[in-house]
Residue frames as qw, qx, qy, qz and C-alpha x, y, z in Angstrom:
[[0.505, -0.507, 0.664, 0.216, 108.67, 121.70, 58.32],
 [0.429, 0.341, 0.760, 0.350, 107.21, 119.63, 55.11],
 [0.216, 0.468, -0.158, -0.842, 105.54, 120.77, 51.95],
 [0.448, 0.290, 0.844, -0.043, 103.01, 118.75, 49.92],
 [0.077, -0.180, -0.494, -0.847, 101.47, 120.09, 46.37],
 [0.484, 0.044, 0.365, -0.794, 98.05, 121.06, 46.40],
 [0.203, 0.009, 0.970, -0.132, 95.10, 118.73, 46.11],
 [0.488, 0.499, 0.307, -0.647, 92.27, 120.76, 45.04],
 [0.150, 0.123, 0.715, 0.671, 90.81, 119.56, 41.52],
 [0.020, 0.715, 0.651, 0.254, 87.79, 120.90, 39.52],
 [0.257, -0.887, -0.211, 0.321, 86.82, 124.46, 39.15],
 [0.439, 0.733, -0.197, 0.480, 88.89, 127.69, 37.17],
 [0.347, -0.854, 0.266, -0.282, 89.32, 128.41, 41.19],
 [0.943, -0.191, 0.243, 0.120, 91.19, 125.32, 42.01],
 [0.688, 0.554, 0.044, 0.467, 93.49, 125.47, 38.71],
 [0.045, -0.957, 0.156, -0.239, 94.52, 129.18, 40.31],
 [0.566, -0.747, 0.277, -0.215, 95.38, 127.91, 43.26],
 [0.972, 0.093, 0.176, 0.123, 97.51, 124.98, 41.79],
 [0.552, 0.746, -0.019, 0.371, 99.16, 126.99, 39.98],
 [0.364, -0.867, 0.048, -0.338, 100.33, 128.98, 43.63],
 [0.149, 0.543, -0.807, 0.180, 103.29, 126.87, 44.31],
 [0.484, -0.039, -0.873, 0.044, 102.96, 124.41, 47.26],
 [0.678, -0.627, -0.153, -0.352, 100.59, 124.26, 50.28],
 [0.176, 0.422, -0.769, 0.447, 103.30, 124.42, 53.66],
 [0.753, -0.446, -0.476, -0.089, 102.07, 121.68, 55.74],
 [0.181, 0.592, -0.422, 0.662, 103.20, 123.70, 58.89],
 [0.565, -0.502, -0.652, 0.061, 103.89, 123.84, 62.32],
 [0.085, -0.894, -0.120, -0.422, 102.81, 127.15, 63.69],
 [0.536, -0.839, 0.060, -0.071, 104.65, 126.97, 66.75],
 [0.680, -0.451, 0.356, 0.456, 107.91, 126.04, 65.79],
 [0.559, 0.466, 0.366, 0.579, 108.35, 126.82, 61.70],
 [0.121, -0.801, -0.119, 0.574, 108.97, 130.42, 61.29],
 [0.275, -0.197, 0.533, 0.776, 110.05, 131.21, 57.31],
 [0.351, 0.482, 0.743, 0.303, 106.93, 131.58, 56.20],
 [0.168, -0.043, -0.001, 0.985, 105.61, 134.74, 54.47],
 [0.197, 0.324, 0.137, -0.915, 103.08, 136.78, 53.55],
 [0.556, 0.180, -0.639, -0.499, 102.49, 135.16, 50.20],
 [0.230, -0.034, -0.972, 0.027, 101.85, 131.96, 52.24],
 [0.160, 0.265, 0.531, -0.789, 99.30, 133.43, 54.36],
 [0.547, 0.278, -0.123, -0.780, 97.47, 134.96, 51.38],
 [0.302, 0.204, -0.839, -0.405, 97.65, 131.21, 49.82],
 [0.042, 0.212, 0.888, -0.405, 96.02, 129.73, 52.91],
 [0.282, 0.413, 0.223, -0.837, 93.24, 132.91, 53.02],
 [0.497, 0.388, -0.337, -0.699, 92.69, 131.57, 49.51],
 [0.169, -0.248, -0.954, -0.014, 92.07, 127.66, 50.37],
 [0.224, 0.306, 0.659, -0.650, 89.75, 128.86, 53.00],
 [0.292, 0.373, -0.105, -0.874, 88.02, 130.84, 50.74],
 [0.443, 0.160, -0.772, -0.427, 87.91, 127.71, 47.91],
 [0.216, 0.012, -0.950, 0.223, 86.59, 125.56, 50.69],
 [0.209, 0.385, 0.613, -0.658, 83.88, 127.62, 51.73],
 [0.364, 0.393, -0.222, -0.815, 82.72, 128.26, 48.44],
 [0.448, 0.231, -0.678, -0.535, 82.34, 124.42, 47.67],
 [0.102, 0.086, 0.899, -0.417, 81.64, 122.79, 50.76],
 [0.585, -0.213, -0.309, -0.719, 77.89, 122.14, 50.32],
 [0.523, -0.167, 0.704, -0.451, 76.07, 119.80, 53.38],
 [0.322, 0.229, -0.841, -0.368, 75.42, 116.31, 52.83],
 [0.445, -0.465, -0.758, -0.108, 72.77, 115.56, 55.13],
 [0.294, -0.660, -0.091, -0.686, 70.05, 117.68, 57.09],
 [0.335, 0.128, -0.759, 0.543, 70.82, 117.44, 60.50],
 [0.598, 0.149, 0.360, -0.700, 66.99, 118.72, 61.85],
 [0.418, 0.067, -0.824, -0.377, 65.35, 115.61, 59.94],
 [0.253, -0.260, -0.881, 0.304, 64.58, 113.99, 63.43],
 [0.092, 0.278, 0.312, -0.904, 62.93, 117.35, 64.68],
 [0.282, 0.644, 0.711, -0.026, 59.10, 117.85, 63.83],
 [0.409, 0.356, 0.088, 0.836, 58.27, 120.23, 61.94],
 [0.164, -0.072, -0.302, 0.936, 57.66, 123.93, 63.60],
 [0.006, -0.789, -0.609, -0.086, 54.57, 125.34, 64.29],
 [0.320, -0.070, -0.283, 0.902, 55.67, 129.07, 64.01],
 [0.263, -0.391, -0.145, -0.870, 51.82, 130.31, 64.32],
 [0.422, -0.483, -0.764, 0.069, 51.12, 128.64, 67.35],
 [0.374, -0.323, -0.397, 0.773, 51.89, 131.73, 69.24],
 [0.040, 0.205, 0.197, 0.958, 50.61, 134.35, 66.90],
 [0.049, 0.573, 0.694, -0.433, 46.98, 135.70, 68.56],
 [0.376, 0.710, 0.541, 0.249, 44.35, 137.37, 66.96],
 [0.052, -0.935, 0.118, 0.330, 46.11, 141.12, 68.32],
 [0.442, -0.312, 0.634, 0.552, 49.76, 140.10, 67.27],
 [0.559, 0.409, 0.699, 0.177, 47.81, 139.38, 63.83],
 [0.031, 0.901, 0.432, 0.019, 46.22, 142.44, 63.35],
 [0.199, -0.868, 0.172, 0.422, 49.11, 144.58, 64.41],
 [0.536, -0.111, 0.694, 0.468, 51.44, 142.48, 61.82],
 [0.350, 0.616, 0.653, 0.269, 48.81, 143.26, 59.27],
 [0.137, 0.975, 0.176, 0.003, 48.67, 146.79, 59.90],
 [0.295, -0.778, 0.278, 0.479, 52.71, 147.05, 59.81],
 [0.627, 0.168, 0.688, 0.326, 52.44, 145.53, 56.81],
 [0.131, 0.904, 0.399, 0.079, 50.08, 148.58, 55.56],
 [0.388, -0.020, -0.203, 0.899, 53.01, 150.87, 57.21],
 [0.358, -0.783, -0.393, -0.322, 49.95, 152.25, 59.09],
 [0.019, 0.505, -0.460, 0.730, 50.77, 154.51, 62.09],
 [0.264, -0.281, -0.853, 0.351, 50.08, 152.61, 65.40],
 [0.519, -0.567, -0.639, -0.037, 47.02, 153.99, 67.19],
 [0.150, 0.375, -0.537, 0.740, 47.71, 156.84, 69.69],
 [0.162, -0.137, -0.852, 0.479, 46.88, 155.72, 73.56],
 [0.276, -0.703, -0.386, -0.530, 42.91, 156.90, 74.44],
 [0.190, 0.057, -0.530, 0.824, 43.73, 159.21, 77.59],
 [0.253, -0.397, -0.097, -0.877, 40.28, 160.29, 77.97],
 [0.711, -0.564, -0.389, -0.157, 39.34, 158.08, 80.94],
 [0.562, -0.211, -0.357, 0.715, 42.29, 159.91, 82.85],
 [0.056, -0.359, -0.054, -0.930, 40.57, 163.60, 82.19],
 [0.168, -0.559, -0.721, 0.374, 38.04, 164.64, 84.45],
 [0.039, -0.153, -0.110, -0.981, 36.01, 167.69, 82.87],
 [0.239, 0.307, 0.687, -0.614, 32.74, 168.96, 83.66],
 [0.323, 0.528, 0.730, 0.292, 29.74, 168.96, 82.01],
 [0.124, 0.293, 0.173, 0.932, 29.25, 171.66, 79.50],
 [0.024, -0.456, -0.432, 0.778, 26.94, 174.34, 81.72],
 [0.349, 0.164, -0.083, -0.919, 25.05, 175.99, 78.77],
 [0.374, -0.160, -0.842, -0.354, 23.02, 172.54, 78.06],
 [0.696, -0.383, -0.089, -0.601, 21.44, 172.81, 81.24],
 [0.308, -0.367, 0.847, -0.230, 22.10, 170.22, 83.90],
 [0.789, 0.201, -0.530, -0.238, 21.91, 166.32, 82.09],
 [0.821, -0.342, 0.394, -0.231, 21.54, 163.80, 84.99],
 [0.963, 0.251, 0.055, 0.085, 23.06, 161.14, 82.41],
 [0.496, 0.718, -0.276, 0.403, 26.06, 163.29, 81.80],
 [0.118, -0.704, 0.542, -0.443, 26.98, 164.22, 85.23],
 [0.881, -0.384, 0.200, -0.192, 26.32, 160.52, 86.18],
 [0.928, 0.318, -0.016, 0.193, 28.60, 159.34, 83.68],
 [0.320, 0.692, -0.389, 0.517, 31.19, 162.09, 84.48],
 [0.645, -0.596, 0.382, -0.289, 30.94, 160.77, 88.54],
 [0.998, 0.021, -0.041, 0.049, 31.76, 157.45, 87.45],
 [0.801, 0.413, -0.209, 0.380, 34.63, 158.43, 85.80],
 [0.091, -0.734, 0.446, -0.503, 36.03, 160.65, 88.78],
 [0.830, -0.388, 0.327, -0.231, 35.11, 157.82, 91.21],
 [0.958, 0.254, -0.090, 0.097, 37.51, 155.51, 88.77],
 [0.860, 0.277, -0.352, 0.244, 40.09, 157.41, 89.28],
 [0.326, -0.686, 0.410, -0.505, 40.05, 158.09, 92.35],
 [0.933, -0.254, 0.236, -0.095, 40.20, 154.31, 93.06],
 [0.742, 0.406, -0.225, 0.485, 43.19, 154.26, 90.67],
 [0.122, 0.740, -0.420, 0.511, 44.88, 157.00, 92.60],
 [0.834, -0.416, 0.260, -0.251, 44.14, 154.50, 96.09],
 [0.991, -0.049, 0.103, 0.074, 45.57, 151.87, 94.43],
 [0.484, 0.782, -0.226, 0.320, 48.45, 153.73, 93.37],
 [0.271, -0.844, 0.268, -0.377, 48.92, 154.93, 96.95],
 [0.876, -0.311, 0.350, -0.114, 48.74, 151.50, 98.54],
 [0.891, 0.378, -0.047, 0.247, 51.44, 150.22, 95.77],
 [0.206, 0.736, -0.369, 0.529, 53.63, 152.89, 96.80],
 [0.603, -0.576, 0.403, -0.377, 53.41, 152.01, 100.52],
 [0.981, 0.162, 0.061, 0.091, 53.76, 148.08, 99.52],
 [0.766, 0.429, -0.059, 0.475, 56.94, 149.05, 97.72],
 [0.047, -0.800, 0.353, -0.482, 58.30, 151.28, 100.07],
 [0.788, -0.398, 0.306, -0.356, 57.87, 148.58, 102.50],
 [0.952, 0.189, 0.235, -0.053, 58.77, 145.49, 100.37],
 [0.698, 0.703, 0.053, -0.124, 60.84, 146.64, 97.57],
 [0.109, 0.853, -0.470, 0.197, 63.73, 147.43, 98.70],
 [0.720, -0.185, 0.654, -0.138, 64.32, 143.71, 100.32],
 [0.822, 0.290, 0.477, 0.117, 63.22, 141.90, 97.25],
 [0.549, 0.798, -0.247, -0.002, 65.22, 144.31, 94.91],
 [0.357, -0.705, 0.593, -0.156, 68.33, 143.18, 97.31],
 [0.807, -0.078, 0.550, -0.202, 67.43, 139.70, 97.03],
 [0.746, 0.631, 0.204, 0.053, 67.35, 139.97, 93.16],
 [0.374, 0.804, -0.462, -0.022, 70.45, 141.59, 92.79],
 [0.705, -0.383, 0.568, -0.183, 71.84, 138.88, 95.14],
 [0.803, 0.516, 0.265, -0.134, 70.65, 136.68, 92.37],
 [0.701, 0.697, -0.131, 0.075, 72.17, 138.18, 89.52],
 [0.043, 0.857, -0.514, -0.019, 75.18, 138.87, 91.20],
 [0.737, -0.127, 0.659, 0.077, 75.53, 134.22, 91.47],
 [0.840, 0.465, 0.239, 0.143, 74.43, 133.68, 87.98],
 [0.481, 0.802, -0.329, 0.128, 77.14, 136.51, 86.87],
 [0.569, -0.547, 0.574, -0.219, 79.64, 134.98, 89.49],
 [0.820, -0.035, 0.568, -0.063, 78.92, 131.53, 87.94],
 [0.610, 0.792, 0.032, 0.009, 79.55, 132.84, 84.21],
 [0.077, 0.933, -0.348, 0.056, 82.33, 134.04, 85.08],
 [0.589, -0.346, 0.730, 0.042, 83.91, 131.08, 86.87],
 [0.801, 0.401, 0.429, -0.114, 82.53, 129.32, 83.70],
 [0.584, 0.741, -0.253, 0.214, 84.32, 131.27, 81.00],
 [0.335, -0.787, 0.508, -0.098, 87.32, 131.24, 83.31],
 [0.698, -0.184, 0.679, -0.133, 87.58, 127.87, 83.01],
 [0.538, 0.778, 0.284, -0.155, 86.60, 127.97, 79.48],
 [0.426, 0.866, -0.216, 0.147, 89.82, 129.87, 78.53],
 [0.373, -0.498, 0.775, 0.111, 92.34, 127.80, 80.85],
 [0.788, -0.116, 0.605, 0.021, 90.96, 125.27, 78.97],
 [0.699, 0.690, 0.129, 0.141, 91.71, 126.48, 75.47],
 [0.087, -0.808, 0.580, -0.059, 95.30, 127.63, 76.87],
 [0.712, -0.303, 0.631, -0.058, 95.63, 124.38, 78.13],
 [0.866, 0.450, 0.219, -0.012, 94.80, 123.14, 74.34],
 [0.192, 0.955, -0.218, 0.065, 97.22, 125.80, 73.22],
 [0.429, -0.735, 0.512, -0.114, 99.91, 124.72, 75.66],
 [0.838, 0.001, 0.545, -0.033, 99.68, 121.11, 74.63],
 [0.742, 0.663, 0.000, 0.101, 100.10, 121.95, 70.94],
 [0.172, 0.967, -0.170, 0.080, 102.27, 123.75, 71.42],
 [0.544, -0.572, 0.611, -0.061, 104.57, 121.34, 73.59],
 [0.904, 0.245, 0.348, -0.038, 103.63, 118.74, 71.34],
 [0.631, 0.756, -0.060, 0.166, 104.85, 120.75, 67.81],
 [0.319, -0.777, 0.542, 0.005, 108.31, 121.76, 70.57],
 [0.524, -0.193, 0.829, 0.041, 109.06, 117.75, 70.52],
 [0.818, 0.489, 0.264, 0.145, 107.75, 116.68, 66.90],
 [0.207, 0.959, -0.189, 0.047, 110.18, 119.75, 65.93],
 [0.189, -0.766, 0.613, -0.037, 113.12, 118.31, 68.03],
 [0.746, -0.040, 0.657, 0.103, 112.66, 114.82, 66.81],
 [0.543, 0.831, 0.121, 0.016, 112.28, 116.45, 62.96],
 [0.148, 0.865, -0.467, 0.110, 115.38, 117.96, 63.52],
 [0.429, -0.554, 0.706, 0.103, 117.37, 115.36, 65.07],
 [0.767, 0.461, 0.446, 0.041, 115.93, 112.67, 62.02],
 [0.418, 0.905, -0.028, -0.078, 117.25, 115.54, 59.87],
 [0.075, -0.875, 0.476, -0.040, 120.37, 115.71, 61.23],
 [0.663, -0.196, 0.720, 0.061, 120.93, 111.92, 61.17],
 [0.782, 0.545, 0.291, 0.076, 119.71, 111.72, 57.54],
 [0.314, 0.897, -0.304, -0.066, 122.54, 114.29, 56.94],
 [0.281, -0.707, 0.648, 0.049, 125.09, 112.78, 58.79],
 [0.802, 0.283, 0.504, 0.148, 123.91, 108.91, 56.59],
 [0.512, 0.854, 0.077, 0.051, 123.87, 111.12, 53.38],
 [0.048, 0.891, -0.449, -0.046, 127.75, 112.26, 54.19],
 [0.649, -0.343, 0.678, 0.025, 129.01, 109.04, 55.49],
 [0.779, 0.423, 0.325, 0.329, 127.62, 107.26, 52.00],
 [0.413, 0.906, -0.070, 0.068, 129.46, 109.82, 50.26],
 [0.084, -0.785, 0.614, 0.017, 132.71, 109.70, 51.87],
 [0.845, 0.026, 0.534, 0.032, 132.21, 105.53, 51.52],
 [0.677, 0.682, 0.266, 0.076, 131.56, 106.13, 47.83],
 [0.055, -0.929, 0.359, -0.068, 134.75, 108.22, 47.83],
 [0.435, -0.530, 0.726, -0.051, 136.73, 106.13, 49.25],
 [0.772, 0.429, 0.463, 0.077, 135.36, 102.88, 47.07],
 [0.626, 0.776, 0.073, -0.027, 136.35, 105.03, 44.37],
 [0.275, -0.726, 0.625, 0.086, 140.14, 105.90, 45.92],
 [0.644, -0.255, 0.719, 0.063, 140.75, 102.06, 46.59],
 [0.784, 0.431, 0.445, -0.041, 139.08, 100.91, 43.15],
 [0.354, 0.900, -0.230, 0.104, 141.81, 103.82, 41.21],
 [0.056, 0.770, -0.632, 0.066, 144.41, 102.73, 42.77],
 [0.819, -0.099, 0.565, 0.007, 143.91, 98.98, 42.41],
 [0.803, 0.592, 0.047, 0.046, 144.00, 99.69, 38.73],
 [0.221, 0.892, -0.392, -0.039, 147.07, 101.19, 39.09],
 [0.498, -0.490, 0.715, -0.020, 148.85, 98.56, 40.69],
 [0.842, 0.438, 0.307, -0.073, 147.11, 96.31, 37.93],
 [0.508, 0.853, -0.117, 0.035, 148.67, 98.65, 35.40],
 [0.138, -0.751, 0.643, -0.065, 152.22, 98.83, 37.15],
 [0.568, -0.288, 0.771, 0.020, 152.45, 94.93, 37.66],
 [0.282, 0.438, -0.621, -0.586, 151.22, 94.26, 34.23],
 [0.321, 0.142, 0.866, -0.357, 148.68, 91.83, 35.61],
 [0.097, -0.249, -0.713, -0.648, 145.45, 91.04, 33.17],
 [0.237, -0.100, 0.406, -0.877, 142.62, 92.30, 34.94],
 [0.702, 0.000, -0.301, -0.645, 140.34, 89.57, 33.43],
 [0.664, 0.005, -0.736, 0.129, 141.96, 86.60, 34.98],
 [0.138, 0.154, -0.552, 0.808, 141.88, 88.51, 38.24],
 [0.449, -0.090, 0.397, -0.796, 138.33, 88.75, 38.15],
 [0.837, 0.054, -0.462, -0.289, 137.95, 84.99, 37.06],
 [0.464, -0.077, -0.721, 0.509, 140.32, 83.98, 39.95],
 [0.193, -0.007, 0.545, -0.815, 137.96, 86.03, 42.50],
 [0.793, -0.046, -0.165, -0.585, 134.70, 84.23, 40.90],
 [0.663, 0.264, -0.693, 0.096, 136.63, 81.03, 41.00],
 [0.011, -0.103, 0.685, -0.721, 137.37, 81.99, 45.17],
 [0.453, 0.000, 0.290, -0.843, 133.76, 83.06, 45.96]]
């Protein structure tokens, strides 16, 4: 509805923008004349504003500072180091899942074939424990996977209600402006329309003043009256 020069000083950017006509001090929901070019002018405050803003006061001050190697452990360390190197990771040691036999042309090596029992006897206790996990979870799993989705399906349930709520209330914000800028608009305009209808009135006064004040002279002139004693006999009255 209004229009204010711009304000910006310092800077070749600033000068541009001065230069850019006038910054519309607007209201979005009721103004409607504005163009393109205004848009870009805005796009270019923003721009000036982000380019000079600078913070004026650290806002972590209170906060200790971080320990960010409290976590790091001597693996984590090591691996970091070695992606540093752009070494190749390690590849998994499978050989305590094989089960070969001992090579036949040595001759039979008590030590070997004890060591190769072990390792069959491991995983044969792995494969046990495998079994018994499977049973567990055949048993179990299917309950507590229920339960969990249960779960998620509140927390997403509760999000949801959350953002719901979330976006009435930024309608709601919306709405308000928006009512507001309705009624600044219709007082703007009626203000306007009174200032016009002052602005005519003096004029047609002033008019008129000017009528009456032309055609006293005349009468002056016609009666052959002195127009200086006339306005010594109205000081003389008053």
């Amino acid at each position: 509805m209004s229009s204010k020069p711009l304000a910006l000083t310092g800077g070749s950017g600033s000068s541009q923008l001065q230069d850019d006509q006038v910054l519309v001090d607007a209201l979005p929901y009721l103004d409607t004349e504005y163009n393109e070019a205004d848009r870009q002018l805005a796009m270019k405050l923003v721009e000036h504003e982000c380019k000079t803003f600078r913070p004026t006061k650290n806002y972590l001050t209170h906060l200790p500072v971080p320990d960010y190697d409290a976590f790091l452990t001597k693996c984590m360390l090591k691996e970091m180091d070695r992606m540093k190197k752009k070494e190749e990771m390690g590849k998994l040691d499978m050989s305590r899942c094989e089960l070969p036999a001992p090579s036949a042309v040595k001759g039979v090596d008590r030590k070997l074939w004890a060591k190769v029992l072990r390792n069959a006897k491991a995983q044969n206790e792995h494969l046990l424990m495998r079994q018994i996990n499977l049973e567990l979870m055949d048993e179990y799993a299917a309950e507590s996977y229920l339960q969990r989705n249960k779960v998620m399906e509140d927390l997403l349930t509760h999000a949801e209600k959350e953002l719901r709520k979330t976006k009435e209330a930024v309608m709601e914000v919306h709405a308000n402006r928006k009512m507001a800028q309705l009624k600044a608009g219709e007082k703007v305009k009626q203000l306007e329309q009174s200032w016009v209808s002052m602005v005519t009135n003096n004029y047609r006064m002033e008019m008129e003043n000017r009528q009456i004040d032309s055609d006293n002279r005349k009468q002056i002139k016609a009666l052959k009256l002195d127009p200086t004693k006339l306005d010594d006999k109205e000081d003389q009255e008053n």
